[in-house]
C-alpha positions as CSV (number, residue, x, y, z in Angstrom):
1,X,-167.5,-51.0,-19.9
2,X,-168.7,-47.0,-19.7
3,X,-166.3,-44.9,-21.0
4,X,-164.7,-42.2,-18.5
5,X,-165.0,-38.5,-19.2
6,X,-162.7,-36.4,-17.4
7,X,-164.7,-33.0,-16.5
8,X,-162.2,-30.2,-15.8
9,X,-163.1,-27.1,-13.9
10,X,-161.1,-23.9,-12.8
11,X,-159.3,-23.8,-10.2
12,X,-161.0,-20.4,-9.5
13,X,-164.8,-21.6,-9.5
14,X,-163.6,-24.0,-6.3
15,X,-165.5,-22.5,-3.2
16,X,-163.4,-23.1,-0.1
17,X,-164.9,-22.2,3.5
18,X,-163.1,-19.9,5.7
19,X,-160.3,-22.2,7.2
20,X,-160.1,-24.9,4.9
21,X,-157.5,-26.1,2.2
22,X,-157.1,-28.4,-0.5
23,X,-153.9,-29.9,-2.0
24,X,-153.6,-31.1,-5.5
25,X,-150.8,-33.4,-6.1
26,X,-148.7,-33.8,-9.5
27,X,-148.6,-30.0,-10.8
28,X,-146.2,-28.4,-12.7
29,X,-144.5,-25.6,-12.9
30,X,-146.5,-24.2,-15.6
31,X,-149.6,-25.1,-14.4
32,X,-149.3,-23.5,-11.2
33,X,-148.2,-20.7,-13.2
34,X,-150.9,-20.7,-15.0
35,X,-153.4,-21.1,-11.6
36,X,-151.8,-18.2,-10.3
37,X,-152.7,-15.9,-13.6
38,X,-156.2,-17.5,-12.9
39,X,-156.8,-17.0,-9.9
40,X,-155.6,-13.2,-9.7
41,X,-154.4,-10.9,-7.2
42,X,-157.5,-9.8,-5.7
43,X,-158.5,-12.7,-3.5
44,X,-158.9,-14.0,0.3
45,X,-156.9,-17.7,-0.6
46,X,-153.3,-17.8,0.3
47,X,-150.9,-20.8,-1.9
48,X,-148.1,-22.7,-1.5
49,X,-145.9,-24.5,-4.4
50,X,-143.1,-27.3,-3.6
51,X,-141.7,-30.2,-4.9
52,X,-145.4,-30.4,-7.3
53,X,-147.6,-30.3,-4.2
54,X,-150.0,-26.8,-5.0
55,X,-151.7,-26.3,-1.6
56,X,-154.4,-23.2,-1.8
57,X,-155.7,-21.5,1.9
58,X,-158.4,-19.1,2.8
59,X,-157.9,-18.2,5.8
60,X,-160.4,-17.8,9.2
61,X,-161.4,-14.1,9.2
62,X,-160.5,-14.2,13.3
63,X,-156.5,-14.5,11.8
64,X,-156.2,-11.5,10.4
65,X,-156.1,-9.4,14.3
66,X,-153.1,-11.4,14.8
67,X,-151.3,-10.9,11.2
68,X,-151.8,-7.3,11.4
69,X,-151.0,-6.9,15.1
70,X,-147.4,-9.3,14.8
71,X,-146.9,-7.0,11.7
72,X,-147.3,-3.7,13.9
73,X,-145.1,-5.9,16.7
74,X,-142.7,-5.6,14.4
75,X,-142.5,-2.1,12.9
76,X,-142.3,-1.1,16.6
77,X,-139.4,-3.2,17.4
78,X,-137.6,-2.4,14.1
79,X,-138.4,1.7,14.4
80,X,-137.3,1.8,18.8
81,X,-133.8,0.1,17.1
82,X,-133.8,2.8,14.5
83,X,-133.8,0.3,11.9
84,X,-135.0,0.8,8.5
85,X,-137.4,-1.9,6.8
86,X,-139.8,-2.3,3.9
87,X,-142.8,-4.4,4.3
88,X,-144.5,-6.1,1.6
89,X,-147.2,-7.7,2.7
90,X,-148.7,-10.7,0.8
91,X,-146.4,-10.7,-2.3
92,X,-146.3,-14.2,-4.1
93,X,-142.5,-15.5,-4.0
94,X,-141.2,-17.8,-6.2
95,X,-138.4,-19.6,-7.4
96,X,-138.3,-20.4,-10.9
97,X,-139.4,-24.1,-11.8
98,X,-139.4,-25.0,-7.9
99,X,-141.3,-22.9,-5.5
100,X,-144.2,-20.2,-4.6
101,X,-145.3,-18.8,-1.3
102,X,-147.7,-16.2,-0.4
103,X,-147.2,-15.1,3.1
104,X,-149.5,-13.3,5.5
105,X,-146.7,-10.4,5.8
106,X,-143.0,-10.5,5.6
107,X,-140.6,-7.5,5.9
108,X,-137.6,-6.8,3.6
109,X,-134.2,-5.4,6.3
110,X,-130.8,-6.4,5.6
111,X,-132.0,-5.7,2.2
112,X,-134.6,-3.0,2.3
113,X,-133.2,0.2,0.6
114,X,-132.6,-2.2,-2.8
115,X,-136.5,-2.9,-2.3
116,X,-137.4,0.9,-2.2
117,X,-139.9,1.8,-4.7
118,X,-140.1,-1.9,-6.1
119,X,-144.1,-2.0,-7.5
120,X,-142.8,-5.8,-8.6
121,X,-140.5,-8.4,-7.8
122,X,-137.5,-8.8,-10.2
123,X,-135.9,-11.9,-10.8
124,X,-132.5,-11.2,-8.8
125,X,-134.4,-10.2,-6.2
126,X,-133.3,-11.2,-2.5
127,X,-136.1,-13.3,-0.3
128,X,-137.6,-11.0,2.4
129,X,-135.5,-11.6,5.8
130,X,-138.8,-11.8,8.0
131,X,-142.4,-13.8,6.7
132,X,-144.8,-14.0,9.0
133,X,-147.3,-16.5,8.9
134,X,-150.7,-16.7,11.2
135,X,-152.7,-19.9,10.9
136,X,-151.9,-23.7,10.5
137,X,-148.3,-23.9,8.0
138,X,-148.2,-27.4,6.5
139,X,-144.8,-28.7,5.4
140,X,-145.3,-27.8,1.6
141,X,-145.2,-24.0,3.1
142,X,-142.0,-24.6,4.7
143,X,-140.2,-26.1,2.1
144,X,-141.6,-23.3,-0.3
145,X,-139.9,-20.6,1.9
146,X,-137.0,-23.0,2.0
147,X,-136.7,-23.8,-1.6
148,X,-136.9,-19.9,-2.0
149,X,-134.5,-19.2,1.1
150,X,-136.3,-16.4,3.5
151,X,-133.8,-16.6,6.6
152,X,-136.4,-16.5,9.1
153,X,-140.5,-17.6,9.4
154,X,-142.7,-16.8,12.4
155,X,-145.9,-19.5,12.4
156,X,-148.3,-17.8,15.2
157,X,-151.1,-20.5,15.6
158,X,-153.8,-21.6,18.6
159,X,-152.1,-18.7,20.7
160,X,-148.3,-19.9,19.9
161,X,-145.7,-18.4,18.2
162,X,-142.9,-20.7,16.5
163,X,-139.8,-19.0,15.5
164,X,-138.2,-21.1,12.3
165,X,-134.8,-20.3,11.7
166,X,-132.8,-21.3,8.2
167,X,-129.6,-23.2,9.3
168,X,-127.6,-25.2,6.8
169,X,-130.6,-25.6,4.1
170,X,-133.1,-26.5,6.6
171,X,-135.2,-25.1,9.0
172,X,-134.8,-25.0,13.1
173,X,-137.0,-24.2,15.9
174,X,-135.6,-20.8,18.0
175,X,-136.5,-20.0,21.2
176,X,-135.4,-16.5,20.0
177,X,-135.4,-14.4,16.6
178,X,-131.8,-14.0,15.1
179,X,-133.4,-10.5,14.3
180,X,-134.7,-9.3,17.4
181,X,-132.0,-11.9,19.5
182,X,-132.5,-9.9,23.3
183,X,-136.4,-10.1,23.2
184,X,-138.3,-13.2,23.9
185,X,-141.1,-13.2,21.5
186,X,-142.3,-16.6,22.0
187,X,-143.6,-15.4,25.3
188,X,-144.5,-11.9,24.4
189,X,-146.4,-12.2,21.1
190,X,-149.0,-14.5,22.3
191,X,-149.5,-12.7,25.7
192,X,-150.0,-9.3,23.3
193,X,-152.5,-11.1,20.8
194,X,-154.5,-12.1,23.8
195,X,-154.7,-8.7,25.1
196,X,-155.7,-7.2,22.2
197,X,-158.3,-9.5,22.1
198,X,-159.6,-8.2,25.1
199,X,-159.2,-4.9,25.2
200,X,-158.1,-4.3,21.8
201,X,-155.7,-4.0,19.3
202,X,-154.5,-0.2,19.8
203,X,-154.5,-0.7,23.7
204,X,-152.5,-3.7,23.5
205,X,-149.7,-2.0,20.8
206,X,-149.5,0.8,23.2
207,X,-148.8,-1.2,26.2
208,X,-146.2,-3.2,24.4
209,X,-144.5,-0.1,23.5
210,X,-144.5,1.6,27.2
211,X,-142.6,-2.2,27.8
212,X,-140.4,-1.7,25.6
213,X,-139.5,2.0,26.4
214,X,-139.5,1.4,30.0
């Protein structure tokens, strides 16, 4: 019988195509760790880390006029309530020896002014309050923000927005957003994103704003 030879490749020579994802079963802690340092800050891929399940994203490039636009969403909402916020962005979460999530944006605002001027996460930091996810979430994504406790996920996908909300340790579909309770988003948000794609983004924020004003 031929002997087996394991060949073993970095995780950062794998070429994923725009939309795609692999999962890799059975890693640790330190292992995902250690893919993180390898694969580096300056990339397109997105992970998630739960329960030993490493899941790594790149995402379609057609996602990023929804991310950025929610984001804006948003920052208009938060500002016309006068209330203060600190976005920040794509950070990697984690909770020691459990979890790690990467989301497309997430906002920091029952907790913002201890984030001011943070350049890195420190390990007593709070989870964000609002992460905002646009393309298909899987379930090791959701139980990474769970394991690390964010209060509130948004999953805008195929033109619908789903409003997670943490109740009791797990997480619940809202027709509303604890943080924005008087607004329906679910029916806004998707009705914006379409209009931006047709007549673009700026249009579309600035006729969600005269809504909102009016």
């Amino acid at each position: 019988m031929a002997a087996v030879t394991l060949v073993v490749k970095p995780v950062s020579q794998m070429q994923l195509a725009p939309g795609s994802a692999v999962t890799i079963p059975n890693v640790s802690w330190q292992e995902f760790e250690s893919i993180l340092q390898e694969l580096g800050e300056r990339r397109s891929a997105r992970i998630a880390y739960s329960k030993g399940t490493l899941e790594i994203m790149v995402p379609l490039p057609e996602h990023e006029k929804p991310k950025e636009l929610i984001s804006d969403i948003v920052k208009t909402l938060l500002r016309a309530r006068g209330r203060r916020y600190e976005p920040f962005g794509s950070t990697t979460f984690k909770r020691e020896g459990s979890a790690g999530v990467e989301p497309d944006a997430c906002f920091y605002i029952q907790n913002y002014q201890r984030m001011i001027g943070r350049r890195r996460l420190e390990a007593d930091d709070p989870p964000p309050d609002l992460a905002i996810e646009t393309d298909v979430t899987s379930k090791t994504t959701l139980d990474a923000y769970r394991a690390i406790g964010v209060p509130e996920v948004w999953v805008y996908d195929s033109g619908r927005l789903n409003i997670y909300v943490l109740t009791d340790g797990i997480y619940l579909r809202s027709d509303t957003s604890p943080i924005f309770e008087e607004m329906p988003l679910v029916q806004i948000i998707p009705s914006v994103v379409e209009r931006a794609w047709q007549v673009g983004s700026l249009q579309a924020l600035e006729e969600f704003e005269a809504m909102i004003r009016a």
